[in-house]
C-alpha positions as CSV (number, residue, x, y, z in Angstrom):
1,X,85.3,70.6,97.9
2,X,84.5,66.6,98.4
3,X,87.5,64.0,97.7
4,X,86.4,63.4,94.3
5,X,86.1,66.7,93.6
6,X,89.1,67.6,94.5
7,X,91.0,64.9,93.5
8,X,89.6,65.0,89.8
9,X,91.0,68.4,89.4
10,X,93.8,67.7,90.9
11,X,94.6,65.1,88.7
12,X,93.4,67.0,85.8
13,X,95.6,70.1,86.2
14,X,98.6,67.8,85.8
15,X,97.6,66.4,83.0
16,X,96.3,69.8,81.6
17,X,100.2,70.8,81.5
18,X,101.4,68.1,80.6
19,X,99.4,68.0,77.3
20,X,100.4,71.7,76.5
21,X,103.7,70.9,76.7
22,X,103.0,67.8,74.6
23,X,101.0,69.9,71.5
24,X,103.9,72.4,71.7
25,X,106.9,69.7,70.9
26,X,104.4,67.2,68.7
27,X,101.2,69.4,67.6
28,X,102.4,69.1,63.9
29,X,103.6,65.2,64.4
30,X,101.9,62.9,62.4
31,X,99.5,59.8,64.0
32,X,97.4,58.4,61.1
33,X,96.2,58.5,57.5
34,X,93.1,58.7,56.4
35,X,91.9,56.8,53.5
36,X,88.8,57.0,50.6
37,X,87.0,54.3,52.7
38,X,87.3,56.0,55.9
39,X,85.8,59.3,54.7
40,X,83.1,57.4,53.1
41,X,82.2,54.6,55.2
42,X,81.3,56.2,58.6
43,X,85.3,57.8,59.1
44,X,85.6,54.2,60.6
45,X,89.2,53.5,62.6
46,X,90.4,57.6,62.2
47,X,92.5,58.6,64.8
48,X,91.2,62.1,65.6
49,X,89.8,62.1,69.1
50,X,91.0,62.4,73.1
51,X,88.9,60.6,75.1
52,X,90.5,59.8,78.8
53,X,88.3,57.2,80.6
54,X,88.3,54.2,78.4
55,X,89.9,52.8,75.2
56,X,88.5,50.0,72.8
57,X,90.8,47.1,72.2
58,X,90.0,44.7,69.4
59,X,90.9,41.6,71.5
60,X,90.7,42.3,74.7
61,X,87.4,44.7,74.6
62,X,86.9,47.5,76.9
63,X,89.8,49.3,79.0
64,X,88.6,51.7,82.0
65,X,92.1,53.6,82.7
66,X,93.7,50.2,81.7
67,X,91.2,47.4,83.5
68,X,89.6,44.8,81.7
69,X,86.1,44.1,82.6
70,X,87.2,41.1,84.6
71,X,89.6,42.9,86.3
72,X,87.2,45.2,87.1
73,X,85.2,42.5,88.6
74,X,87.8,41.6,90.8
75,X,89.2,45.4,91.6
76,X,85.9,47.2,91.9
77,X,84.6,48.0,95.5
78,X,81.0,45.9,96.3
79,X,77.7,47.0,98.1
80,X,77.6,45.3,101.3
81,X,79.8,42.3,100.4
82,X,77.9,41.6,96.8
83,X,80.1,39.7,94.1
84,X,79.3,42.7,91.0
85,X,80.9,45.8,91.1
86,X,79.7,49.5,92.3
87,X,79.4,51.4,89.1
88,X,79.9,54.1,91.8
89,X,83.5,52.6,91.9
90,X,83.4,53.1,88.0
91,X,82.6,56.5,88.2
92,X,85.5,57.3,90.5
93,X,88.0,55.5,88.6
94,X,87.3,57.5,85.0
95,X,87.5,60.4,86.7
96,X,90.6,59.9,88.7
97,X,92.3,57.1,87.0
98,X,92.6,55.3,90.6
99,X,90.9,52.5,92.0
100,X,88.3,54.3,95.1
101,X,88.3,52.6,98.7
102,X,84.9,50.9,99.3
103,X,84.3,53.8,101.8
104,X,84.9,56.5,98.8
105,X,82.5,54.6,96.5
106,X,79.9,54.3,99.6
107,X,80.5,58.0,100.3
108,X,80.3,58.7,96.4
109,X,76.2,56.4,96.5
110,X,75.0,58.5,99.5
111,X,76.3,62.1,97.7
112,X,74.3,60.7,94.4
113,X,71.2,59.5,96.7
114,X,71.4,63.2,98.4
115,X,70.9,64.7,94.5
116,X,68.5,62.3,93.4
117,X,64.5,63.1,93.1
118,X,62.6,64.4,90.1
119,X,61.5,67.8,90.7
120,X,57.6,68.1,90.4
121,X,57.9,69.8,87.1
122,X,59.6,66.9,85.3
123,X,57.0,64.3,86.4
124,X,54.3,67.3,84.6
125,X,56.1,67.3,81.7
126,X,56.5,63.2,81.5
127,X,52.7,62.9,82.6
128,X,51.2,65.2,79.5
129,X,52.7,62.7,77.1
130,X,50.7,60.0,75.4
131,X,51.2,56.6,77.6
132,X,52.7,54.9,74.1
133,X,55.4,57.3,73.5
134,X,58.5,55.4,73.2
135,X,60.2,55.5,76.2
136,X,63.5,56.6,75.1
137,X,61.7,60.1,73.7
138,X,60.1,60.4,77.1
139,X,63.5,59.6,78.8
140,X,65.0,62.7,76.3
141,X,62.1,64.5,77.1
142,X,62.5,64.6,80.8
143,X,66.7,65.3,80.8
144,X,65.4,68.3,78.9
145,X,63.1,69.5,81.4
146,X,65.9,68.7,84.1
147,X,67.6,71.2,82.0
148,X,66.1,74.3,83.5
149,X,68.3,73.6,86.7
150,X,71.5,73.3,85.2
151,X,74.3,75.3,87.1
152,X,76.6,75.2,84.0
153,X,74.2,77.4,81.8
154,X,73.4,80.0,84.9
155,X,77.0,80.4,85.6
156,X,77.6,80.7,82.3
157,X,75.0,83.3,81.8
158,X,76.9,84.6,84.9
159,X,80.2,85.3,82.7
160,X,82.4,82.6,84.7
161,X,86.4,82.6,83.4
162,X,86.6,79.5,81.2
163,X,89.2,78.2,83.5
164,X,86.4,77.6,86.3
165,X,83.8,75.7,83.4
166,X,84.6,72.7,84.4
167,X,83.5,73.1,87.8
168,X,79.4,73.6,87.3
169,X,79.8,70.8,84.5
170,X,80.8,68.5,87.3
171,X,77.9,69.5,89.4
172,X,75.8,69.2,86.9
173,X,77.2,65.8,85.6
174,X,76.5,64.6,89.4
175,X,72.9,66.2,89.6
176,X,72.3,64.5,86.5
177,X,73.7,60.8,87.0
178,X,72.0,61.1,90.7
179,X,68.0,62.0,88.6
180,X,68.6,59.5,85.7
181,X,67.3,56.5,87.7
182,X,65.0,58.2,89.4
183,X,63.3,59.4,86.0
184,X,63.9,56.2,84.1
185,X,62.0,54.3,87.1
186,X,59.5,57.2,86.6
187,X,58.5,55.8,83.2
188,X,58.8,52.1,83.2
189,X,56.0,52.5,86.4
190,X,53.5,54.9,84.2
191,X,54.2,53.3,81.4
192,X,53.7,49.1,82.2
193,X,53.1,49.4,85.9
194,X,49.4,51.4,85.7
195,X,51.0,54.5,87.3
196,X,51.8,52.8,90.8
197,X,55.6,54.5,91.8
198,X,57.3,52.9,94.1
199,X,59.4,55.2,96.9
200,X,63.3,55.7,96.8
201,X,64.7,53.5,99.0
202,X,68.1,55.9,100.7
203,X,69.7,52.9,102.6
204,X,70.3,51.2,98.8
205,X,72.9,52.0,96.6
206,X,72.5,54.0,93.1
207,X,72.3,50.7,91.3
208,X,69.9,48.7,93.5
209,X,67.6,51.8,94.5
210,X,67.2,52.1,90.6
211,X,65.8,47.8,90.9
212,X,64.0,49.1,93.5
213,X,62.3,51.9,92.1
214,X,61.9,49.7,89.1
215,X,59.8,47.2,91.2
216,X,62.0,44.3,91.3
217,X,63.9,43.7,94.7
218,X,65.4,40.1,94.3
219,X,69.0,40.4,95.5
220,X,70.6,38.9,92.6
221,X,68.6,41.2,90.2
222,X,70.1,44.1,92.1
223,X,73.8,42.5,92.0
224,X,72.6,42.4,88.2
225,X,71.5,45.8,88.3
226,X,75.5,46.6,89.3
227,X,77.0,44.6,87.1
228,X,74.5,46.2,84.1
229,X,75.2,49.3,84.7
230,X,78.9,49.2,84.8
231,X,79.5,47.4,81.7
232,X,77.8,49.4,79.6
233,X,78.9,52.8,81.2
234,X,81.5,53.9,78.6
235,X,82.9,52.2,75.1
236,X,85.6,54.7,74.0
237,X,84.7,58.3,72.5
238,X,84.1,57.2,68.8
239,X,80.6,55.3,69.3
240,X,77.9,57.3,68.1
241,X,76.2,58.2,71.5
242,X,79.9,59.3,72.7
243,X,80.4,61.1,70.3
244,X,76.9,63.3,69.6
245,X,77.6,64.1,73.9
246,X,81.3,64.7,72.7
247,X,80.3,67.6,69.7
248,X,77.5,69.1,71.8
249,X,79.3,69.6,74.3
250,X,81.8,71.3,72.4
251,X,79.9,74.1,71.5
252,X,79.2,74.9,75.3
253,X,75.9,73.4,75.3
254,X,75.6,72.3,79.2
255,X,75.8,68.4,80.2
256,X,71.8,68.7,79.9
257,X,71.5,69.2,76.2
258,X,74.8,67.2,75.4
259,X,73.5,64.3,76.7
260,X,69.6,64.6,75.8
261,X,71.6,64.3,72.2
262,X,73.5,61.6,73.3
263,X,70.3,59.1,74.1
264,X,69.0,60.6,71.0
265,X,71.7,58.8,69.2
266,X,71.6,56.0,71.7
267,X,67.8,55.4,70.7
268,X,69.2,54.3,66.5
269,X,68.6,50.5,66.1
270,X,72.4,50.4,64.8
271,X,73.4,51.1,68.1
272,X,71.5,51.5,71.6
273,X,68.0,50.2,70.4
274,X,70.1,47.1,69.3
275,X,69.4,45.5,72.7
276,X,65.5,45.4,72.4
277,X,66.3,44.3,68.7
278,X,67.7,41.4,69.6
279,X,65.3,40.2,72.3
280,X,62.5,40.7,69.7
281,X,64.3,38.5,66.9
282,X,64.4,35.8,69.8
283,X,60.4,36.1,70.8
284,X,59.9,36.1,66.6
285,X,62.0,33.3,66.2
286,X,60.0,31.3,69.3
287,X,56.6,32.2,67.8
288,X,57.9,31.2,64.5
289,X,59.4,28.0,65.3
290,X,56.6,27.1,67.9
291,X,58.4,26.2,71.4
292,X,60.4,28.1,73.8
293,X,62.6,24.6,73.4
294,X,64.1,25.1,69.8
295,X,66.7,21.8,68.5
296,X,69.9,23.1,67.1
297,X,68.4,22.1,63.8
298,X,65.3,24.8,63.9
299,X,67.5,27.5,65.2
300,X,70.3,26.9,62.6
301,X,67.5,27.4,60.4
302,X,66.0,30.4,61.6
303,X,69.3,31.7,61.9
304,X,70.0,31.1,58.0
305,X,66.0,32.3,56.9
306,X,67.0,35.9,58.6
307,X,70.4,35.9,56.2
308,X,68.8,35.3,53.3
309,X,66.1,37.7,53.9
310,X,68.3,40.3,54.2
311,X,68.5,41.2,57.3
312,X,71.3,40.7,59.5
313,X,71.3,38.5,63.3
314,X,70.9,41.3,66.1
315,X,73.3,41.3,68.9
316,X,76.0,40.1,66.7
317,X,79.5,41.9,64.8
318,X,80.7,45.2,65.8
319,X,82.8,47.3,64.4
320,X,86.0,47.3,66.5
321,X,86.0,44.0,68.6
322,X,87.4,41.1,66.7
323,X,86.9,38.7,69.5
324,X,83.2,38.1,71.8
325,X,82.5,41.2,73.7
326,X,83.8,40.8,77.4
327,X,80.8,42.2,78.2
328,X,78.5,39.2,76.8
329,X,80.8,36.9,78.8
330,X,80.5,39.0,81.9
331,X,76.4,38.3,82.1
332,X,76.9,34.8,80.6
333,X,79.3,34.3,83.8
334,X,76.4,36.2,86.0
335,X,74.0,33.9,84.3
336,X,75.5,30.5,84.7
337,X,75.9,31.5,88.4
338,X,72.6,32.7,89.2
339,X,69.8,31.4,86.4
340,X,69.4,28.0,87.1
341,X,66.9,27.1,83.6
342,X,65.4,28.9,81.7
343,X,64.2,28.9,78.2
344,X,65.1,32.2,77.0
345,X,68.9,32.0,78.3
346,X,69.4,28.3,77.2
347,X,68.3,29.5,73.7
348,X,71.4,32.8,74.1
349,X,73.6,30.3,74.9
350,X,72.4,28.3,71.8
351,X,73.0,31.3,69.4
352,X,76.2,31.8,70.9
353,X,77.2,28.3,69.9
354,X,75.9,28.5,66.5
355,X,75.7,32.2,65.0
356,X,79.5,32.7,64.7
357,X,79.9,29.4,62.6
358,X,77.4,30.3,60.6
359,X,78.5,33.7,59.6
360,X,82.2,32.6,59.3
361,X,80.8,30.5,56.6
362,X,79.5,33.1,54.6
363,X,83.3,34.4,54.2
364,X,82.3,38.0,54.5
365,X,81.8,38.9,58.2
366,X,85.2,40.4,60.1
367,X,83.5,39.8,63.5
368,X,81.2,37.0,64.1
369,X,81.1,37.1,67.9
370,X,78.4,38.3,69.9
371,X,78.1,42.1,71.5
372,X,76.7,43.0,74.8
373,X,73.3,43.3,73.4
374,X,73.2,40.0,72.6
375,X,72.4,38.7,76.2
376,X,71.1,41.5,78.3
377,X,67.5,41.0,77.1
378,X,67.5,37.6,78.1
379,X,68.5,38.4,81.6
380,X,65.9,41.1,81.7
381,X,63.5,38.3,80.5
382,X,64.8,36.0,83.0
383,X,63.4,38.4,86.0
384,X,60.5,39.5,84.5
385,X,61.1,42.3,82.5
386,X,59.9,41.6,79.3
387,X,59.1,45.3,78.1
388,X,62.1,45.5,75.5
389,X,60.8,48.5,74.0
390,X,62.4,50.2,77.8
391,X,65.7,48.2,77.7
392,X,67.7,51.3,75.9
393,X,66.4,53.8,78.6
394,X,68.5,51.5,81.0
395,X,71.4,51.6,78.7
396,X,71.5,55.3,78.8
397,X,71.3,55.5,82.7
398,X,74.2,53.6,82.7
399,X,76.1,55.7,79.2
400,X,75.8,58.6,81.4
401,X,78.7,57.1,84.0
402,X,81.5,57.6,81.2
403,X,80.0,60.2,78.7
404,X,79.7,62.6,81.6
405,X,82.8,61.4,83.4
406,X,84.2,62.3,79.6
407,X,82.5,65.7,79.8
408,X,84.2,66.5,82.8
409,X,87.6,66.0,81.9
410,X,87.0,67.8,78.0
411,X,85.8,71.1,80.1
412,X,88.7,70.8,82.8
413,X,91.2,70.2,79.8
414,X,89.4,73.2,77.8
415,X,88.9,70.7,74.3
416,X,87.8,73.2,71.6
417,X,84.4,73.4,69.3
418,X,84.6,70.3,67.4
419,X,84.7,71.0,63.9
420,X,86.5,68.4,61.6
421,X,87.0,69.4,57.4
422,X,84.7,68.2,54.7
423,X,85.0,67.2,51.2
424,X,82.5,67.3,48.2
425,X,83.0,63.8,46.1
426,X,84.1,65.8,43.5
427,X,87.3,67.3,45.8
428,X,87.7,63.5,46.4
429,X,88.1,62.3,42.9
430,X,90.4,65.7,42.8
431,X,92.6,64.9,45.1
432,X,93.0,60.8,44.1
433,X,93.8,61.7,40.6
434,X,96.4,64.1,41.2
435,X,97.9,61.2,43.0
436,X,98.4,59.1,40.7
């Protein structure tokens, strides 16, 4: 058994007591009530869920095991003396709770680059589908042909005690976060690169082999590659990708299928797909307006036309954070380091200076600030990949770090079926008016 191995189960077993202990004194304790708008607007803010590698703060954004994304930043071990993070490091940390050596996280890239490779039937399966699929079905598609190899169903199929489950769900969580890149680099090149692969490069980490295989190999867009994929690797249990992984999972389904139904849910323009969302509004907005050099003035306006319409500014509110995402000011930080000029970034930076006014104005909006998806395109832009329509398949390479770290620790802990109570409106109306 590896260090990480090892040391996530032993970490886990301790905490495994501790919470039975914990149910046996407290199971009947009360944390939260739940109200008529929670039930019927989206079960928003209920308490009701464990989830052990990160927590959502309101102000300070997102906590892995306690660390801000700037601490993070700072914490994190590097590749080869870069400035961004190893979301290898990441990994480690959700599992463990502790900060890895730069060794264990170096150890941890060369264990994932040893799993890694698409098995010839995948690229089969990926190759019969019509070159204009979207890429996130053709992403699903291929984690469900990965599927056939998962050691969690065969051992399962084996009749395994359920105290051992969580072993072949970490093997497969590691086969799996090892192939993602590998088949997400697979599409972008047959999609928008006329078929022409490029090779795995083993002396890279996971992060900047995944450039690599992408076809970019600029150093900073690999230290951007790191940073990328660590800040969007986990977001708490109650987003909607999170949690689809979380309930599949729950019915024994194997890390395969739990998380081909995560990107599923990733792939809904109110959440993942926001990110290609937003870098469209921004190409709409220069084709509308007529220069890649817009005044304050023609934005403002632009920004206002899109209210009134209906629609609502991409990239900006979310439902928990109450101040900007850390994870916008992360990449603005990377930018204003690394981008020099350019159009596309000058004109985030302009939103970012004029869309929260303007919504506070309208007196409705609880969060003004901008989310993460409200600067990643432009980056993406910035080094030349402009295909948006392939920007969520990146966001799920890097969702698998924490929903699989997640799935780990809900096997090990042996969380049960998922399966909360419903209510007809009419038992709602029931139970208000005998209230009152």
């Amino acid at each position: 058994m590896n260090k990480l191995k090892e040391l996530f189960f032993e970490k886990s077993s301790l905490l495994k007591d501790e919470m039975r202990t914990f149910v046996k004194k407290h199971g009947d304790d009360k944390i939260d009530d739940v109200t008529v708008n929670q039930v019927l607007g989206g079960m928003r803010g209920i308490k009701s869920m464990l989830w052990e590698t990160s927590e959502l703060d309101p102000f300070d954004g997102i906590r892995f095991r306690g660390y801000t994304i700037p601490e993070l930043r700072k914490v994190l071990p590097t590749f080869k003396g870069g400035k961004e993070p190893m979301p290898e490091g990441l990994f480690w940390l959700m599992l463990t709770g502790e900060i890895p050596t730069e060794q264990d996280a170096l150890d941890l890239s060369k264990d994932w680059i040893t799993r890694g490779g698409l098995p010839h039937n995948v690229k089969e399966v990926i190759e019969t589908l019509d070159i204009d699929v979207h890429p996130m079905t053709q992403f699903g598609i291929g984690i469900m042909a990965l599927q056939k190899n998962s050691i969690f169903a065969a051992k399962y199929h084996e009749g395994i005690p359920k105290a051992d489950y969580w072993d072949s769900t970490y093997e497969d969580a590691l086969n799996l976060i090892a192939k993602l890149p590998h088949l997400a680099a697979f599409i972008y090149r047959r999609i928008y690169k006329n078929q022409d692969y490029v090779l795995s490069n083993d002396d890279l980490d996971w992060s900047g082999n995944f450039a690599h295989m992408l076809g970019f190999h600029r150093p900073d867009f690999l230290s951007y590659m790191r940073l990328y994929l660590t800040i969007h690797a986990d977001h708490e249990g109650g987003n909607a990708s999170a949690h689809t992984a979380h309930l599949v999972s729950s019915t024994l389904s194997d890390p395969y299928l739990a998380f081909t139904a995560c990107m599923n849910s990733l792939a809904g323009p109110l959440h993942g797909l926001a990110n290609q969302e937003v870098i469209k509004w921004i190409f709409n907005m220069i084709d509308s307006i007529g220069t890649t050099k817009p005044t304050n003035e023609q934005v403002s306006k632009y920004i206002h036309d899109t209210i009134n319409s209906g629609q609502v500014i991409p990239g900006y509110g979310h439902a928990v954070l109450r101040q900007p995402d850390p994870r916008f000011i992360a990449q603005k930080v990377f930018a204003e380091e690394y981008i020099q000029d350019s159009d596309i970034i000058n004109i985030v930076w302009k939103l970012f200076d004029l869309v929260p006014e303007i919504l506070k104005g309208l007196g409705k909006v609880k969060n003004p600030w901008p989310n993460v998806d409200a600067h990643s395109g432009g980056i993406l832009v910035y080094y030349g990949m402009k295909e948006y329509n392939f920007y969520t398949v990146m966001f799920g390479v890097s969702r698998a770090l924490g929903v699989l770290a997640s799935l780990c620790w809900s096997r090990v802990l042996g969380l049960p079926l998922e399966r909360p109570k419903s209510l007809t409106f009419d038992r709602i109306k029931q139970i208000i008016s005998s209230q009152q």
